[in-house]
C-alpha positions as CSV (number, residue, x, y, z in Angstrom):
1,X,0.0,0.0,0.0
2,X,1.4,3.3,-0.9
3,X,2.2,5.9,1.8
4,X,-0.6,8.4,0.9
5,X,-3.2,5.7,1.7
6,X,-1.7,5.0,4.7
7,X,-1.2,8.2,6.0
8,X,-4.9,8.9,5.0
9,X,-5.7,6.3,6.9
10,X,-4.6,8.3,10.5
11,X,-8.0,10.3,10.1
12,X,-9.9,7.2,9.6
13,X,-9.6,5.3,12.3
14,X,-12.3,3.8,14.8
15,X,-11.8,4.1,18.2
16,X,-14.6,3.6,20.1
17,X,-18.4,2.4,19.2
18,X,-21.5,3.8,20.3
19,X,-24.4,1.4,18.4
20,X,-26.8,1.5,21.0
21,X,-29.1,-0.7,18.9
22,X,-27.0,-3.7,18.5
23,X,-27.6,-4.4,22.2
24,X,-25.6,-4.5,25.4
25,X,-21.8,-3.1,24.8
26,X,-18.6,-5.4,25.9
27,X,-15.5,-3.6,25.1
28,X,-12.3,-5.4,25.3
29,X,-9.0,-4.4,24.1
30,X,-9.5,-4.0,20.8
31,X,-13.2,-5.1,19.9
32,X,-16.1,-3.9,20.7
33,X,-18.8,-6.5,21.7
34,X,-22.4,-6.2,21.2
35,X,-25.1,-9.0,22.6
36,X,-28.4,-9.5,21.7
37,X,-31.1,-11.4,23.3
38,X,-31.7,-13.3,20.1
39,X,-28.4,-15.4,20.5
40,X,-25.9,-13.0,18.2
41,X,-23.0,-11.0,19.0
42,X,-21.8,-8.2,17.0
43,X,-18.2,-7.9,16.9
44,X,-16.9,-4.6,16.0
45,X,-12.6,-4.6,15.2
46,X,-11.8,-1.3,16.0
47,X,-8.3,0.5,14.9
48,X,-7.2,0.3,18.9
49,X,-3.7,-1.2,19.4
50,X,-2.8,-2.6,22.6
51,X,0.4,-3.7,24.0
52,X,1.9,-4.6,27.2
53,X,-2.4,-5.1,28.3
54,X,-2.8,-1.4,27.8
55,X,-4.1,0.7,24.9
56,X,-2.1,3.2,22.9
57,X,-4.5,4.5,20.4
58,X,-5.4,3.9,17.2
59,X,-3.8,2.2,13.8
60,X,-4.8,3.2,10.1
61,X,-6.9,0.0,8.8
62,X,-5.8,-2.1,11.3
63,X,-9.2,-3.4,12.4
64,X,-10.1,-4.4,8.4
65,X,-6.8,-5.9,8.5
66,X,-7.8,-7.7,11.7
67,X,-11.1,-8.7,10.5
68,X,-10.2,-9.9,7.1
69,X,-7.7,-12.0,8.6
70,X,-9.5,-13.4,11.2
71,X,-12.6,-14.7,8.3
72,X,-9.3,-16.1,6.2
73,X,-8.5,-17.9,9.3
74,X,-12.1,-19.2,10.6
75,X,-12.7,-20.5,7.1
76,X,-9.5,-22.3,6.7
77,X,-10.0,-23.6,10.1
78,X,-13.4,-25.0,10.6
79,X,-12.2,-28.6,9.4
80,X,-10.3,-28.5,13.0
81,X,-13.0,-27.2,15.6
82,X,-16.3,-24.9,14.7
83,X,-16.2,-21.2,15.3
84,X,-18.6,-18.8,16.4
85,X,-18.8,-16.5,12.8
86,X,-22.2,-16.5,11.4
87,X,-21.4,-13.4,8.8
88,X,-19.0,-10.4,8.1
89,X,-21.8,-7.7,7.7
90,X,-19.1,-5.0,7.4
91,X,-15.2,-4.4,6.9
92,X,-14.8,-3.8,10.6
93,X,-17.3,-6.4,11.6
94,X,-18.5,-9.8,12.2
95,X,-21.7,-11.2,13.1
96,X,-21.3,-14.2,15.8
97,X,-22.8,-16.9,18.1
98,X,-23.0,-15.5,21.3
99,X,-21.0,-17.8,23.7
100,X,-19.8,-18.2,27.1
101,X,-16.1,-17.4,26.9
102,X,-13.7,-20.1,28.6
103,X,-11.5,-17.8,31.1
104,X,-8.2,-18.6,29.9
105,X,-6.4,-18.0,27.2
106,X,-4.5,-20.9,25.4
107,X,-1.0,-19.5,24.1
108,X,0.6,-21.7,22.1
109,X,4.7,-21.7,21.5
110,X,7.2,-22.8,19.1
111,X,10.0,-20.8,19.9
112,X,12.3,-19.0,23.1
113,X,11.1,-15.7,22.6
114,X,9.5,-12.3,23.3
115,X,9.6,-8.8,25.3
116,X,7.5,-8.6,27.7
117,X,7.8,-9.4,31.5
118,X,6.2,-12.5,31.2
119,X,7.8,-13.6,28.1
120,X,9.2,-17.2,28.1
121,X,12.9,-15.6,27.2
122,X,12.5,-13.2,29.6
123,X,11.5,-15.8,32.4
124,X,13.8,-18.1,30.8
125,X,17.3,-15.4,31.0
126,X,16.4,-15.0,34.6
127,X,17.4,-18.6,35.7
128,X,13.9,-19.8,35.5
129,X,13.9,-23.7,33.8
130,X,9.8,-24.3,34.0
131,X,7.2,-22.2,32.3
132,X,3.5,-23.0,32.8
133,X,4.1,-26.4,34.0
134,X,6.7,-27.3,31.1
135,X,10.4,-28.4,31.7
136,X,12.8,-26.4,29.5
137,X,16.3,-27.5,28.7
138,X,19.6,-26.0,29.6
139,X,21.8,-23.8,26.4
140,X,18.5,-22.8,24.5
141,X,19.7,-19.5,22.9
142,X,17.2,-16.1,22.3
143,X,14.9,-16.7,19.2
144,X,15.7,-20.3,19.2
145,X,13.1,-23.3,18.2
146,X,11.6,-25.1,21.6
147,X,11.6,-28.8,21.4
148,X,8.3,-29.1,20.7
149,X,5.5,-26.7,20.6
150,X,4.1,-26.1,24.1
151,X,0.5,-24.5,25.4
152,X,1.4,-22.3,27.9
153,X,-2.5,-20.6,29.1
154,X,-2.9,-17.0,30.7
155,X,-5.6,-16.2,32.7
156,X,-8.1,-13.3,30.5
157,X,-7.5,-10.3,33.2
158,X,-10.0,-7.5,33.4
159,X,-9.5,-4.3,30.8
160,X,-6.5,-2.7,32.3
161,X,-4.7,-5.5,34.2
162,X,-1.8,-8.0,33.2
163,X,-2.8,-11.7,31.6
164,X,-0.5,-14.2,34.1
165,X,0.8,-17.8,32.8
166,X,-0.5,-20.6,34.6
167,X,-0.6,-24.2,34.3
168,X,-3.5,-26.4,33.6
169,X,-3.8,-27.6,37.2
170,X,-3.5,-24.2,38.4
171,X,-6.4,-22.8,35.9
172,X,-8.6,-26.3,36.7
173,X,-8.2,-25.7,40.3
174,X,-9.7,-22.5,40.1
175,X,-13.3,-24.3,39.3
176,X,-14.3,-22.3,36.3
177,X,-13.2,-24.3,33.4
178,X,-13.4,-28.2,33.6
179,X,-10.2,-30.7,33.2
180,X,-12.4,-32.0,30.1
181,X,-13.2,-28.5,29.1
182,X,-9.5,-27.2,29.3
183,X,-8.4,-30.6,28.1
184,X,-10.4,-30.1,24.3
185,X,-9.6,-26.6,23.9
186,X,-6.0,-27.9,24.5
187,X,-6.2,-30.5,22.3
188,X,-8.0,-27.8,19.7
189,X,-5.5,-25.6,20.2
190,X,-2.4,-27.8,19.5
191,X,-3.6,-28.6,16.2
192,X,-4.8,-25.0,14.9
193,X,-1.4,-24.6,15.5
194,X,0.0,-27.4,13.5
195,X,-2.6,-26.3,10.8
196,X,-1.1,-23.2,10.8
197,X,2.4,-23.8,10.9
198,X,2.0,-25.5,7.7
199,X,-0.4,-23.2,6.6
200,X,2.1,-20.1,6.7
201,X,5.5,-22.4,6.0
202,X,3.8,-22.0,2.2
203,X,4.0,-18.9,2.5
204,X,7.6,-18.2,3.6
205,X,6.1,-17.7,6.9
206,X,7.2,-19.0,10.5
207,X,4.0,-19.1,13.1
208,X,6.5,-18.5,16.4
209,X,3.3,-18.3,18.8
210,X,-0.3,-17.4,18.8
211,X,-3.0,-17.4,21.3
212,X,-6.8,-18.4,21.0
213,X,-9.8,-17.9,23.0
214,X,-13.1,-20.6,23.2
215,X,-16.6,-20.1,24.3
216,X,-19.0,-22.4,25.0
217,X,-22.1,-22.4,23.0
218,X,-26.0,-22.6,23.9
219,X,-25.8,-26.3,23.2
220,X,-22.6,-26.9,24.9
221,X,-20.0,-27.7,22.0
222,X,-16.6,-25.7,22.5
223,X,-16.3,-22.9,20.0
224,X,-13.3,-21.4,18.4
225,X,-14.0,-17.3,19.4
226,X,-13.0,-13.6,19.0
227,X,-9.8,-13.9,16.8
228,X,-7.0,-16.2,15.4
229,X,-3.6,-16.0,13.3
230,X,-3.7,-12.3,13.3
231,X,-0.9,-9.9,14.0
232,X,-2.4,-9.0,17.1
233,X,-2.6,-12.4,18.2
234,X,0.3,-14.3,16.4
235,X,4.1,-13.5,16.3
236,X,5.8,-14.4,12.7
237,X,8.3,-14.4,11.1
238,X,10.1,-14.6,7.5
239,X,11.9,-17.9,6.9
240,X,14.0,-17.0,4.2
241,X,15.9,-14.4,6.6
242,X,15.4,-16.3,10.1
243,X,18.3,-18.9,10.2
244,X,21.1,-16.1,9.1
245,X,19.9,-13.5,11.6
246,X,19.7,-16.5,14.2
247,X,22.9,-17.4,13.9
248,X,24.3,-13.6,14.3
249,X,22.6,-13.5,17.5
250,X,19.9,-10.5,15.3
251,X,16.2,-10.7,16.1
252,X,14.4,-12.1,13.5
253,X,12.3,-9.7,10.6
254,X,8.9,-9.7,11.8
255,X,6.1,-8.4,10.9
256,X,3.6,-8.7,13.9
257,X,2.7,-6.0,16.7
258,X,6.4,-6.7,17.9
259,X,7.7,-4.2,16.4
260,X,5.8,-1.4,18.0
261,X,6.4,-3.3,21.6
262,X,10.4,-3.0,20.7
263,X,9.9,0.4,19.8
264,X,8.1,1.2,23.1
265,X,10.6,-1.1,25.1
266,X,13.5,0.9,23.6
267,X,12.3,3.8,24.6
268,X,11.7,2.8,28.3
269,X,8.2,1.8,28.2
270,X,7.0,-1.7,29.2
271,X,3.5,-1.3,30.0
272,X,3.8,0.8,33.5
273,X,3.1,4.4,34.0
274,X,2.2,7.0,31.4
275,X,2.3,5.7,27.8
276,X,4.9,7.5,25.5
277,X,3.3,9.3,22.4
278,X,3.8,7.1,19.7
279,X,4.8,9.1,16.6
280,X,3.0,9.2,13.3
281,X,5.7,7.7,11.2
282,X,5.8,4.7,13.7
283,X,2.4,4.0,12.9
284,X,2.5,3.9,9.7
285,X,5.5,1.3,9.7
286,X,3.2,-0.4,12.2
287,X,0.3,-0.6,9.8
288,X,2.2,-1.3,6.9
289,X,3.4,-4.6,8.9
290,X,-0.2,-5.1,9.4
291,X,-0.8,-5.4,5.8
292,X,1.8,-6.9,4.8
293,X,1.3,-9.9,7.2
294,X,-2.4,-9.9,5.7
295,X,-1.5,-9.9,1.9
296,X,1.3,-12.4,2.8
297,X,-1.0,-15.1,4.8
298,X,-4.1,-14.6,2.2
299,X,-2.4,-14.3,-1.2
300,X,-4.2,-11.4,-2.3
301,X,-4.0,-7.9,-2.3
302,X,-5.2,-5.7,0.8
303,X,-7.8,-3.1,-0.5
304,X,-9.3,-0.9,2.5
305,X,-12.7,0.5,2.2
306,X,-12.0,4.3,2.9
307,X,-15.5,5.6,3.3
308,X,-16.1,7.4,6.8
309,X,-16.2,4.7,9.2
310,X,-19.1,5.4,11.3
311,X,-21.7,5.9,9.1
312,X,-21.0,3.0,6.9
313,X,-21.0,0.8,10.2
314,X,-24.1,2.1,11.2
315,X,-25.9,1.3,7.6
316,X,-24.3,-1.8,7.6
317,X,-24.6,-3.1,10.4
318,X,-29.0,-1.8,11.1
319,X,-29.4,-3.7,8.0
320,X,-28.3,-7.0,10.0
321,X,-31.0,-6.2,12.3
């Protein structure tokens, strides 16, 4: 996408939802929820970026990029475990089952990586040789493959507080999500992943890690919900350049949210106190990464619909009434 687009895309973003008449308002992160009485839940993908658990404004695009993703990704998926899309009513939206949402997060992981404070490298350069209930060996180097892939779960804090790793006796012992509850999502979970991996090594792509969220429907079947293999949810990686920049000790190219969590991290900021203004040019980069992760994984051009935003949502989305 050419810079002009993408710089006309900083006066288009949505931030926030007000659409009253889709029924009771959720808002997470990034989405907005909406749930009716009749069993649906509109999902709205706003342009907020989060990192760190907090918000830091908006992105040009980023929630069609989101969205657009996240229906490649159901689609290709539903072979594995059913998901909760019922339509994709608008660019920035998606027409779901509504579902009781599992509290934990399953995060799955391929490789010894990652920022944050409760990273696996960063637990794993302090000393610490278990994460999430899983013995890691000794000499394992930043960036570097894991064994095997390992689920390592979170616990879904509320808006504004930090997700924390926990194992699957610690998240079972808490009472709110069964061993055989936890033990299918797992089980789903592990082979999205593999699906994926393969899915992306097509397309020159590593899946490092990714994280997905279940619900449990009105008839009790485990659902595949909210997002999954996007860049907000996914870390990835370019194969061609990965085993080079490994081997000189470089952090691989990427083209997921990471980069605007390095750019925050070098400039001080890991997700306490008062969030740095992020500059314009850093969000276009940002966006472009977006998009390129989204032409890359579907194979087709990205094409943003650039009318104003909250009218055409509104239309769009009454007519789904």
């Amino acid at each position: 996408m050419d810079i002009d687009t993408l710089r006309k895309g900083l006066a288009l973003t949505i931030e926030s939802t007000a659409l009253d008449f889709l029924g009771d308002k959720y808002e997470g992160k990034v989405r907005d929820n909406y749930s009716r009485k009749d069993g649906r839940r509109f999902i709205i993908v706003t342009d907020r970026i989060s990192a760190f658990d907090r918000v830091l404004g908006t992105l040009p695009w980023k929630g069609q990029v989101l969205n657009s993703l996240a229906t490649f990704w159901f689609e290709e998926t539903k072979h594995i475990v059913p998901n909760h899309l019922l339509s994709v009513p608008d660019p920035n939206a998606m027409e779901c089952i509504e579902c009781t949402p599992l509290p934990v997060e399953m995060i799955v992981r391929a490789y010894l990586t990652g920022v944050s404070s409760t990273s696996i490298l960063t637990t794993y350069t302090k000393g610490e040789r278990e994460f999430c209930g899983h013995k890691l060996p000794e000499g394992l180097k930043a960036h570097q493959a894991l064994p095997a892939p390992i689920l390592t779960p979170t616990t879904k804090a509320p808006h504004g507080e930090h997700d924390e790793n926990v194992s699957r006796e610690q998240i079972i012992a808490t009472g709110k999500v069964t061993a055989k509850q936890f033990d299918e999502a797992a089980q789903y979970a592990m082979a999205l992943f593999a699906h994926g991996q393969k899915v992306c090594a097509a397309r020159g792509l590593i899946l490092v890690d990714t994280k997905y969220e279940f619900g449990i429907g009105k008839d009790g079947r485990i659902l595949l919900i909210d997002e999954i293999h996007t860049p907000d949810s996914s870390r990835y990686w370019f194969t061609k350049s990965y085993g080079e920049r490994f081997a000189q000790d470089k952090t691989p190219e990427s083209f997921d949210k990471e980069y605007l969590r390095r750019w925050l991290s070098e400039h001080g900021w890991k997700g306490d106190g008062a969030i740095p203004t992020i500059p314009d040019d850093v969000k276009i980069e940002s966006a472009r990464r977006y998009i390129e992760a989204c032409e890359t994984v579907r194979g087709a051009a990205f094409v943003p619909n650039q009318e104003p935003p909250a009218a055409r949502l509104e239309q769009n989305l009454r007519a789904k009434i």
